[in-house]
TORKOL-534863 format. One record per residue (C-alpha): z, x, y; residue in one letter. Coordinates in pm, whole numbers, padded with zeros to 5 digits, always signed. Each point is the difference from the previous one (the first is absolute). Layout:
<nodes>
ZXYA ...
</nodes>
This chain:
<nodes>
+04329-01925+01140X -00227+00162+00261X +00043+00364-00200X -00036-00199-00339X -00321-00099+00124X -00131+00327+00111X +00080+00175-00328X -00216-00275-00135X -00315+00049+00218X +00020+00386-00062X +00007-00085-00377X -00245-00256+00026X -00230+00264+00196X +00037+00292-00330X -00065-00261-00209X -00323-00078+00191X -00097+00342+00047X +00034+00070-00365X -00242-00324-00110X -00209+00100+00258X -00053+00392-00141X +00000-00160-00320X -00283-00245+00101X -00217+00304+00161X +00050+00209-00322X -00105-00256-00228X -00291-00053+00236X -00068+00380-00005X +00015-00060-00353X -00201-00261-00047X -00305+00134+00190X +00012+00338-00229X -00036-00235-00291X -00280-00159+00174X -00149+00320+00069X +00047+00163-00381X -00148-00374-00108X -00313+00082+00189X +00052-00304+00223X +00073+00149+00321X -00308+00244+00127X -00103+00147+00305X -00333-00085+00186X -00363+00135-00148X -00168+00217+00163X -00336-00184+00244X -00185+00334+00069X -00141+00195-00236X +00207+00352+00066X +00277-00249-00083X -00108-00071-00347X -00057+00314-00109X +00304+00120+00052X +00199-00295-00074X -00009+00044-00383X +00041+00009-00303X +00164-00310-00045X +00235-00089-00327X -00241-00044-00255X -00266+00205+00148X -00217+00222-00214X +00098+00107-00348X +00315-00164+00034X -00156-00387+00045X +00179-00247-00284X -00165-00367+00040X +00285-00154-00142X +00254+00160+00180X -00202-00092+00363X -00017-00310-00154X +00418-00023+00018X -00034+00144+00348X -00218-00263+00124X +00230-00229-00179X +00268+00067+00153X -00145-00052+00400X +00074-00318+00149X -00200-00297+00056X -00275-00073+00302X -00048+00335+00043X -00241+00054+00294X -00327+00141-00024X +00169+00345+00185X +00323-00046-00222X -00182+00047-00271X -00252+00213+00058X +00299+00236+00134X +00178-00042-00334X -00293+00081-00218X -00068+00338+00242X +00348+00114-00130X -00062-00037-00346X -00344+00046-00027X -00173+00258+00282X -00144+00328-00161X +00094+00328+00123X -00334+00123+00194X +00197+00326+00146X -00175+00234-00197X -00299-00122+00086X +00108+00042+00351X +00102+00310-00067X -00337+00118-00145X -00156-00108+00264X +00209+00137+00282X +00021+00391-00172X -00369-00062-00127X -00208+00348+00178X -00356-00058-00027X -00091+00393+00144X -00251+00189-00254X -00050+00316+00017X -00113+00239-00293X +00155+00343-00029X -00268+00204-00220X -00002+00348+00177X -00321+00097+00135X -00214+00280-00108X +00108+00241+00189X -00113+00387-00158X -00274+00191-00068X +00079+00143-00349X +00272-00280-00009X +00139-00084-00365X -00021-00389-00112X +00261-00236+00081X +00248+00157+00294X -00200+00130+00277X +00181+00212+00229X +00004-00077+00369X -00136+00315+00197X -00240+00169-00166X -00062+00380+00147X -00313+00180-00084X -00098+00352+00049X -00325+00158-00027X -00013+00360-00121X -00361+00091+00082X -00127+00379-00146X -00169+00180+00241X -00065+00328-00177X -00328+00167+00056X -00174-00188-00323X +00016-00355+00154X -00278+00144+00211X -00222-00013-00266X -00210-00299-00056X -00030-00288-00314X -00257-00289-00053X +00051-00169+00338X +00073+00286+00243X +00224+00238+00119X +00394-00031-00206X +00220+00005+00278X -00205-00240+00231X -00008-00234-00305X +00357+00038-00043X +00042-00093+00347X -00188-00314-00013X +00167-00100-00290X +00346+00093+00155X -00037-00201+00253X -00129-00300-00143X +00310-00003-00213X +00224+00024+00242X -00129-00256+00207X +00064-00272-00227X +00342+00136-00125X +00237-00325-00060X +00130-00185+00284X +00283+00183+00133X -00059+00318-00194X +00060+00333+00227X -00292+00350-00105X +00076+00348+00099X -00280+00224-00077X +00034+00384-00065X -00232+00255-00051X +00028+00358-00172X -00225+00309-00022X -00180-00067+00321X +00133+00328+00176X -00143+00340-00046X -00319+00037-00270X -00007-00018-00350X -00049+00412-00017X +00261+00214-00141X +00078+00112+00408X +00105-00356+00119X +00158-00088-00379X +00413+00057+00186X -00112-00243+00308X -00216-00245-00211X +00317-00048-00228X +00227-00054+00205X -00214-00274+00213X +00099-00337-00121X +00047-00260+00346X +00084-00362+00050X -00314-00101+00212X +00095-00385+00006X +00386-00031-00003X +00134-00274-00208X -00038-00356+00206X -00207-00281+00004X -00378+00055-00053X -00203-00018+00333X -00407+00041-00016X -00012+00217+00285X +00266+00269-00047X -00096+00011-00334X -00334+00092+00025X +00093+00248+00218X +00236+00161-00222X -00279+00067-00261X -00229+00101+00257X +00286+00346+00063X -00072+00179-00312X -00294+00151-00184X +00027+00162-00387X +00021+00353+00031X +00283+00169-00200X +00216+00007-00339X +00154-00258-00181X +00444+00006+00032X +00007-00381-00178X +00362+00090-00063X +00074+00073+00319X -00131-00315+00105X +00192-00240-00219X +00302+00164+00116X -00047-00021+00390X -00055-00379-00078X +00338-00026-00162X +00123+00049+00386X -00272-00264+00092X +00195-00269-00153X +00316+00174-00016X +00093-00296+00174X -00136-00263-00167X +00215-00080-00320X +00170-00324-00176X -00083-00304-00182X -00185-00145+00230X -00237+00337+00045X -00304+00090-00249X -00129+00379+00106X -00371+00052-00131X -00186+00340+00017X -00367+00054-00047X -00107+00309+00012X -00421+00046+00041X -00126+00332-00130X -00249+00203-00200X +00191+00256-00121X +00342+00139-00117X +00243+00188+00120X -00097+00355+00142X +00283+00087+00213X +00253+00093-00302X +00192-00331+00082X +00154-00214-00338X -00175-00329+00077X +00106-00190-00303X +00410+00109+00073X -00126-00094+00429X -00103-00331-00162X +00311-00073-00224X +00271+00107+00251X -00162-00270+00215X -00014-00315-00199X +00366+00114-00192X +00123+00024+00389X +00154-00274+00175X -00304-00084+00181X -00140-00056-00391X -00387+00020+00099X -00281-00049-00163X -00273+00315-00032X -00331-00126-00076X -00274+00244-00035X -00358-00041+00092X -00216+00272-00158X -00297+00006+00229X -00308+00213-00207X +00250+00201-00218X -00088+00193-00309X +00171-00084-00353X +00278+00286+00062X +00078-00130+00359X -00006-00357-00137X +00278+00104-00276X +00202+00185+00268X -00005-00291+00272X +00099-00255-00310X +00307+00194-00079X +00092-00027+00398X -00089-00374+00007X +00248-00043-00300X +00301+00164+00164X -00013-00175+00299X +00004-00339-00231X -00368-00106+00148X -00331-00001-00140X -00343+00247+00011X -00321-00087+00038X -00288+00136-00013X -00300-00028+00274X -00356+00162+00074X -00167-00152+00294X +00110-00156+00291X -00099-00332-00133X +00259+00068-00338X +00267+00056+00253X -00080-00275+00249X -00005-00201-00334X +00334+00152-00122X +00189-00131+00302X -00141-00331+00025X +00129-00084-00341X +00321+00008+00173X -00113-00263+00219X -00147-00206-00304X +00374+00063-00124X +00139-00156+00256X -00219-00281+00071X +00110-00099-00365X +00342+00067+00049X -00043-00243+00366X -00181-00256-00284X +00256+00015-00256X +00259-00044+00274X -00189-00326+00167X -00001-00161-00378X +00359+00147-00049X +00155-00214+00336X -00197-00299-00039X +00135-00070-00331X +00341+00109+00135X -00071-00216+00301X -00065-00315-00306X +00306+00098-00189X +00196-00012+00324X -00128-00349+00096X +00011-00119-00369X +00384+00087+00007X +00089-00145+00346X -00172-00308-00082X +00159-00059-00309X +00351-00010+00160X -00116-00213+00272X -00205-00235-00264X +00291-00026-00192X +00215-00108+00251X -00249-00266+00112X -00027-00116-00350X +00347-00042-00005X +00041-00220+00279X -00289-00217-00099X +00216-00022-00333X +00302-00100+00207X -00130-00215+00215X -00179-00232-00258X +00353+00029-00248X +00206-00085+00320X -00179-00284+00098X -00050-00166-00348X +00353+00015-00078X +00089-00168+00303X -00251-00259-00019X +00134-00101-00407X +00362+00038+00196X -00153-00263+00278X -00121-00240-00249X +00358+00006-00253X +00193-00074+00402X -00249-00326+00014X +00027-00115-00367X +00364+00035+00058X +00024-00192+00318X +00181+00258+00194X -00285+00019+00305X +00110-00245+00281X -00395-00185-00048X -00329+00015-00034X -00090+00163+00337X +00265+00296-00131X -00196+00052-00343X -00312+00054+00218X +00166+00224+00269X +00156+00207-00291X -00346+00029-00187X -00191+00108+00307X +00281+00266+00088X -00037+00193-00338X -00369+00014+00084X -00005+00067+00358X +00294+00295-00106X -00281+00090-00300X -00288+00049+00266X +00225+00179+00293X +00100+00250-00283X -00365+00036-00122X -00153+00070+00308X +00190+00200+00108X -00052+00210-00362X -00357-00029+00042X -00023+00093+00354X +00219+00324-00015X -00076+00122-00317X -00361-00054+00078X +00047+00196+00269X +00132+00307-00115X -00276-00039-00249X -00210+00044+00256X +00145+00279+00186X +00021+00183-00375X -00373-00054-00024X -00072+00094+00312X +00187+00351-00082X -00203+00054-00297X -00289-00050+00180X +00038+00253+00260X +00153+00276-00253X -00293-00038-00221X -00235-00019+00285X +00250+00348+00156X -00095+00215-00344X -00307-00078-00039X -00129+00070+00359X +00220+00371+00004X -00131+00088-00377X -00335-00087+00107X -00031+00184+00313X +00177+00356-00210X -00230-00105-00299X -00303+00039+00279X +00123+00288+00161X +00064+00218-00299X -00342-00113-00153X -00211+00122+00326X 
</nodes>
């Protein structure tokens, strides 16, 4: 009896177990249908990081159906709360306000134009190269002792020299080199004069004093090896190639080659080299024959001749490169600050657009709630009166949290996008002013 009763209690006991599993799986079972049926949600978000993340609810968006929330709402249970059914209509309803987030969080406000600067004499339009060598090949045969409307050649030719080269471009290195100054221009000296071309002012940045001093070691005495000249400065900037490099000759004389030298094949060998110079010729007093000859050696070297016949023509002559450049500094101030306006244009377009979205989905969000609050009160399933009110004034309150915090932030960046425009336009225009004044002085 007492074993009878023991195989009873051990039945009794799987029996037991086995309602009891089947209870918790139907009770499993029963809250996934409550959860598919909408009716079983977790708790809205209070802060406002919350709700912007906590989207998009089921009919959020494109995907809203009125008659199908409609059935949702249906389907909740009477005297819902105020937060029972604010949380329901979260779940269905919210927007999706993380790529708003999103724009906002990525969103770089830096401006910062990237129009190169002028940076050559003799440059070409559009890429400017980044160093800019220039080398001075000044003639000082015996003629540049002979004097023009103004004074003495060579002491204009000084002047001028140095004028130039004291307002060379911003970063621009000068070498200055001198030929025929040995010897005398009579027959005698002709083997010594020819073979004297010299670097008086290596290659480097320009300074005043050592300048000045370098013209000051030389007088015009001899014959004229031009040739000779434009090939020592090949191993003047021998060094000095690339991209990034523009090589520019002038060469200063009044005369043509009298040493036997090929000045126009000196000339091309240079610019067709890898250091691809530049030869310009200035023709300083030089008659129709030595004008044709210097042309053809201008040509080679891929630069341009010009005539001159006082020292005021050639002080002229090289300020037009400064009236070049103060253009070129112009061109490039107008240049970035419309750059500067398409940058800001662009930038605040993808923030404006995100702001305008939000505004969109903020107003859509809370007016679909607020027709979803008023169908839950027509159909009796708020708990009372105090409930309809609570629920109303949570859509709004949830409406301005979300708006201010849209009009706070993306007012912000605004304002730090503003601000960058600001002080890149005000950037340019201070740097192509100052050039723009230097170059015009």
């Amino acid at each position: 009896m007492k074993q009878a009763f023991s195989w009873m209690l051990v039945l009794c006991l799987v029996f037991s177990s086995g309602c009891s599993l089947l209870s918790g799986k139907n009770a499993d079972q029963a809250d996934a249908d409550k959860e598919s049926d909408g009716v079983k949600v977790k708790q809205a978000a209070t802060d406002v990081e919350g709700m912007l993340r906590e989207g998009p609810g089921k009919y959020a968006g494109g995907k809203y159906d009125e008659e199908k929330v409609k059935a949702e709402l249906d389907k909740l249970p009477d005297n819902l709360t105020a937060d029972e059914a604010y949380n329901h209509l979260v779940a269905l309803l919210a927007e999706d306000y993380k790529p708003e987030l999103k724009a906002l969080e990525n969103f770089d406000p830096t401006i910062k134009t990237n129009i190169k600067e002028p940076g050559g004499v003799n440059a070409p339009e559009g890429e400017l190269p980044k160093q800019v060598n220039v080398e001075i090949l000044l003639d000082a045969s015996g003629s540049m002792a002979g004097r023009v409307s103004g004074g003495v050649k060579m002491d204009l030719a000084k002047e001028a020299i140095r004028n130039f080269a004291s307002k060379l471009p911003e970063g621009a290195q000068v070498a200055l080199r001198v030929y025929g100054h040995k010897g005398s221009n009579q027959e005698k000296d002709k083997e010594l004069s020819c073979k004297s071309t010299e670097v008086v002012y290596p290659l480097g940045a320009y300074d005043k004093a050592s300048f000045q001093k370098s013209l000051n070691k030389f007088r015009p005495t001899g014959w004229t090896p031009l040739a000779a000249a434009i090939e020592q400065a090949k191993n003047d900037l021998s060094e000095n190639t690339g991209e990034n490099v523009e090589n520019i000759i002038y060469v200063v004389s009044d005369g043509i080659e009298t040493c036997g030298g090929d000045p126009v094949k000196a000339a091309k060998e240079l610019h067709e080299s890898e250091i691809q110079a530049i030869v310009n010729i200035i023709g300083f007093d030089v008659d129709n024959e030595g004008q044709r000859a210097l042309k053809k050696v201008a040509e080679a070297g891929g630069g341009k001749y010009t005539t001159v016949n006082t020292g005021e023509d050639l002080r002229k002559h090289l300020e037009e490169e400064y009236k070049r450049l103060a253009k070129e500094w112009e061109m490039w101030g107008i240049k970035s600050y419309l750059e500067t306006t398409n940058i800001w244009a662009e930038k605040y377009d993808v923030i404006d657009e995100a702001d305008v979205s939000m505004i969109d989905k903020c107003t859509r969000e809370r007016s679909r709630m607020l027709e979803a609050e008023e169908y839950l009160a027509e159909k009796g399933k708020l708990k009372g009166e105090k409930d309809e009110k609570s629920l109303y004034d949570k859509i709004w309150g949830r409406w301005r949290v979300l708006n201010d915090y849209r009009k706070e932030n993306f007012r912000e960046v605004k304002d730090r996008l503003n601000q960058a425009k600001n002080e890149e336009t005000q950037r340019v225009r201070e740097k192509a002013e100052e050039m723009e004044e230097k170059y015009k002085q």
